[in-house]
N, C-alpha and C positions, 0 to 999 in steps of 0.2 A: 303686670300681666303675668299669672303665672302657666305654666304648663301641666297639662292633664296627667299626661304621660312622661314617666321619668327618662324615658329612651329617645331618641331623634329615630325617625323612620333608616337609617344608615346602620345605627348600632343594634336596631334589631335585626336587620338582613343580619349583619357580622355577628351577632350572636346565635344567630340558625345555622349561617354555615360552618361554627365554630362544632357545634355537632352533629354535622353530619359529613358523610366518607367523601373526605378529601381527597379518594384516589382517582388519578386520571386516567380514566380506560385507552388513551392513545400516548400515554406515558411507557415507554420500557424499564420493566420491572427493573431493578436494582440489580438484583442477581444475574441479570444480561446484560450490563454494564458493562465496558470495559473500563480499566485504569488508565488514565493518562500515560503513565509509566508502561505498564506493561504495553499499549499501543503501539508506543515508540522504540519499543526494541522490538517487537514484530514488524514494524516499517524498517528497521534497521536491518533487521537479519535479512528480507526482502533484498531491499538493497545491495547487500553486501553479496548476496548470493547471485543477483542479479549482475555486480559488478564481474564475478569470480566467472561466472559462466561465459561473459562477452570475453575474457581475455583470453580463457580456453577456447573460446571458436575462432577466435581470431587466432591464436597460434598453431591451432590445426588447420585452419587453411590455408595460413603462411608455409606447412609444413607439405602439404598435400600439393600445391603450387610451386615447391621448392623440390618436391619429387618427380613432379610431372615436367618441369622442366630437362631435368637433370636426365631423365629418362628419354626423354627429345634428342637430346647431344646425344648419347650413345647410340641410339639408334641409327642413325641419319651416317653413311657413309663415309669416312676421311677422303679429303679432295686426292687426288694421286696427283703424284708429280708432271705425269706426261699433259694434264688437261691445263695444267697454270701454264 
């Protein structure tokens, strides 16, 4: 038995879509791409930044805490002797 046609109905789909535009309209263009690499030192400096900024509010309100106490005590009266 031979065959009419040299192609299997497969290899002509795949030879249609060999020419024609393979672009995917919900693909992001290449040029909007990031790099793996570069992503990861934008997540880095994120981070790092993020890290830098929690130890500075934390030592400024250890510092503002450390004022307002301090601030208390001088305030507040010395007991005198005649009340003890």
């Amino acid at each position: 038995m031979t065959l009419s046609k040299p192609f299997s109905p497969l290899a002509s789909v795949m030879l249609k879509m060999k020419f024609m535009n393979s672009s995917n309209p919900f693909q992001i263009p290449s040029c909007f791409q990031v790099d793996p690499q570069r992503r990861r030192r934008e997540r880095f400096k994120k981070i790092v930044f993020a890290i830098v900024a929690g130890i500075v509010l934390l030592l400024v309100g250890l510092l503002i805490e450390g004022c307002v106490s301090e601030h208390a005590k001088a305030v507040t009266p010395p007991a005198s002797p005649a009340s003890l």
